[in-house]
C-alpha positions in Angstrom: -46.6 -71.7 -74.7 -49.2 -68.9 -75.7 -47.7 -66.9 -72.8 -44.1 -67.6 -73.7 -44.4 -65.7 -77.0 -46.8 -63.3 -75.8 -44.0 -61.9 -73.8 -41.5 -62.3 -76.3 -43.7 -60.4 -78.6 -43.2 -56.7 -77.2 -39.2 -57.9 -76.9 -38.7 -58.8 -80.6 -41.2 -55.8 -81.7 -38.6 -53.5 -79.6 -35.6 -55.2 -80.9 -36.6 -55.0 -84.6 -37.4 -51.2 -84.6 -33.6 -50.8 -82.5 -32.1 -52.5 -85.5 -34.1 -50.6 -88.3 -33.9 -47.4 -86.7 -29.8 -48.0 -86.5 -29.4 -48.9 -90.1 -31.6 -45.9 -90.7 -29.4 -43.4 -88.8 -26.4 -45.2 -90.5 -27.9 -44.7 -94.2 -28.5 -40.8 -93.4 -25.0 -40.0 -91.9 -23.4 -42.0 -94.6 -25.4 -39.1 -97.5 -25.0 -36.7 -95.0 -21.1 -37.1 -95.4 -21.5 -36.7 -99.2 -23.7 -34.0 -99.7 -22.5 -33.4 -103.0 -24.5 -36.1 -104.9 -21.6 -38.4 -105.3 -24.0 -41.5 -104.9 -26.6 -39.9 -106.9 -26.7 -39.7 -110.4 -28.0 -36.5 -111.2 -27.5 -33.3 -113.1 -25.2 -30.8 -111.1 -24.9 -28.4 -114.2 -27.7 -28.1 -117.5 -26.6 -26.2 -120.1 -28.2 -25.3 -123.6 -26.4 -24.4 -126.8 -23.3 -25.6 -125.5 -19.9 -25.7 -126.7 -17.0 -27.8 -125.4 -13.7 -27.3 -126.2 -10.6 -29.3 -125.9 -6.9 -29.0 -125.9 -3.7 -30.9 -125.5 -0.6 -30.3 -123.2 1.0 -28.1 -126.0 -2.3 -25.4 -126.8 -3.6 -27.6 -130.0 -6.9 -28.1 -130.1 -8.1 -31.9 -130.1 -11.8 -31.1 -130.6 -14.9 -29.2 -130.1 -17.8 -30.3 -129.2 -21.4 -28.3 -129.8 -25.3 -29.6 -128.5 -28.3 -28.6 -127.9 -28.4 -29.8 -124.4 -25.4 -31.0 -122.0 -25.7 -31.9 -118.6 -22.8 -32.9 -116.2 -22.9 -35.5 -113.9 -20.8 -35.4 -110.5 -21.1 -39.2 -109.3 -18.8 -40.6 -113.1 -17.9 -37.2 -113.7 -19.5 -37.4 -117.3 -21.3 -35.0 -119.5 -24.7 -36.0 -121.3 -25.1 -33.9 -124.4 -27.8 -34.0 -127.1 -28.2 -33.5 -130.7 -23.9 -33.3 -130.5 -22.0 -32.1 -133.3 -18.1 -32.8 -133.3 -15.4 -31.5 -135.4 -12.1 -33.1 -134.5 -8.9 -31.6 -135.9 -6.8 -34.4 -136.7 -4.8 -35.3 -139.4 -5.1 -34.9 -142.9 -8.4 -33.1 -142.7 -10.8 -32.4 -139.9 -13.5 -35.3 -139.2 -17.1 -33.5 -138.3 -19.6 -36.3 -136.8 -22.8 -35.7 -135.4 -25.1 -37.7 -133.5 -28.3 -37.7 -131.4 -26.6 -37.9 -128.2 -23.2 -38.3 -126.9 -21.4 -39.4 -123.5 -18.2 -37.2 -122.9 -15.6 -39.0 -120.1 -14.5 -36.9 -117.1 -10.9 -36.3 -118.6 -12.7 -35.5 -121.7 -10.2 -38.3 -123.5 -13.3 -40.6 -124.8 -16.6 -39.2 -126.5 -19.1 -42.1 -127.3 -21.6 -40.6 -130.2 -24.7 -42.8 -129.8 -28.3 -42.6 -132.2 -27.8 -41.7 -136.1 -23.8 -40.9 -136.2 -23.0 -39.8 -139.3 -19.3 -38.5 -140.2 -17.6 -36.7 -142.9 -13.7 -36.0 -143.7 -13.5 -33.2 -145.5 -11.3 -33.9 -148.9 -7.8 -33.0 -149.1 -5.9 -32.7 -152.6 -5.6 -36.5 -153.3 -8.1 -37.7 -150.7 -11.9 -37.6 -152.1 -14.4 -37.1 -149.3 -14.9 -39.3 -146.9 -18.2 -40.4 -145.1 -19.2 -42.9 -142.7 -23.0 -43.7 -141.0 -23.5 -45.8 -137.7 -25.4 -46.0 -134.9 -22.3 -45.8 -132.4 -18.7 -44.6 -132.3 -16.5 -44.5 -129.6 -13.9 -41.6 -130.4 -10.3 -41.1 -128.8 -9.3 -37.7 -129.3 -6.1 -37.8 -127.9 -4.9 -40.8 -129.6 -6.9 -39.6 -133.0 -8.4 -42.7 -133.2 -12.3 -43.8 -133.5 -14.0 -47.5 -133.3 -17.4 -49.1 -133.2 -18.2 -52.8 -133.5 -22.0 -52.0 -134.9 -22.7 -51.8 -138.7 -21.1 -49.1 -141.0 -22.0 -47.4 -144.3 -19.1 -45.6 -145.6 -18.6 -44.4 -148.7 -15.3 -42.4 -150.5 -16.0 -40.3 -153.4 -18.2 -42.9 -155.2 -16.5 -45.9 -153.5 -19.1 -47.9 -151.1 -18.1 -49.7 -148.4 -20.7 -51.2 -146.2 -19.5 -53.7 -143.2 -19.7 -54.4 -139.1 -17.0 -52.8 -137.0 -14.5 -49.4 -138.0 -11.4 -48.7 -136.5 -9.9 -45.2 -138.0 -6.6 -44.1 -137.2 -6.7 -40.2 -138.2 -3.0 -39.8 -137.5 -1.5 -42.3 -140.4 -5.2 -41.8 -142.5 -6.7 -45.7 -142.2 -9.8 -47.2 -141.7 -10.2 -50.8 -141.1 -14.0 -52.2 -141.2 -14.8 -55.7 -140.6 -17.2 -58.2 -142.7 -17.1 -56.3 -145.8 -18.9 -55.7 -149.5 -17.9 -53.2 -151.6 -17.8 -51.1 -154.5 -15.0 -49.5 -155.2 -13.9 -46.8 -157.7 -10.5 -46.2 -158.7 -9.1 -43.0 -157.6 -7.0 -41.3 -160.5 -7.1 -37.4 -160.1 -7.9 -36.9 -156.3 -11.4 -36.8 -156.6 -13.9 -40.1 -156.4 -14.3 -41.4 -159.8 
């Protein structure tokens, strides 16, 4: 028996290092035929001081988007930006929101601000300021609309508003938070009182 598998020894050796060296000449033609880093999740463009800048179909602008950092990534076509600051023109007055980082989507329709987001609404004539503080907000430029399930501090004029979850909808001037308490102020010349 110590014979038998002796000589099958060299065999199986042989047949082992046929099979690994196919699977390896199979795994480098396979990223040979995507040289561009497809597979691979890193940076094919780094940019400081940054400034991204969105439109829609008709020439308005949706958005702009500054940071400190952005990096682009080919494999999700996303782009990585740090200490981002966003000022989105929608309706009644434009929303600025910055965050430590953000994730912007390929199509540039979804921009996730992630770490210490903090927004403000600039007032309007019979809107008082508007704020807002979370630690993540998904925001839909194109449909001018913003959400988050995590916990929210928000405050208008001296109105506070602290609760988990936000949806705003910039177009018709709502925000809906979840789980609320609340002090509210009533509003009687257009500024917070």
């Amino acid at each position: 028996m110590k014979r038998t598998w002796s000589a099958l020894f060299p065999v199986l050796l042989a047949a082992m290092l046929a099979g690994m060296a196919f699977w390896l000449e199979q795994y480098v033609r396979s990223q040979a035929s995507h040289p561009d880093g497809r597979f691979r999740h890193d940076p094919d463009m780094i940019a400081t001081h940054s400034v991204q800048e969105r439109f829609d179909a008709t020439g308005k602008r949706l958005y702009v988007l500054e940071a400190a950092v952005a990096k682009h990534y080919p494999d999700d076509d996303s782009t990585h930006v740090d200490d981002a600051r966003l000022q989105h023109f929608g309706k009644p007055q434009t929303l600025h929101v910055t965050a430590r980082n953000a994730v912007v989507s390929g199509p540039g329709d979804e921009v996730r601000l992630i770490g210490d987001v903090r927004g403000v609404r600039d007032a309007a004539e019979d809107i008082p300021e508007t704020t807002f503080e979370t630690s993540e907000i998904l925001i839909r430029p194109n449909e001018e609309k913003a959400t988050t399930d995590k916990p929210v501090h928000m405050t208008r004029g001296r109105s506070v508003i602290d609760g988990v979850g936000l949806d705003i909808d910039q177009i018709n001037g709502v925000a809906v938070i979840g789980q609320v308490r609340a002090t509210l102020y009533r509003n009687t010349q257009g500024i917070g009182k």
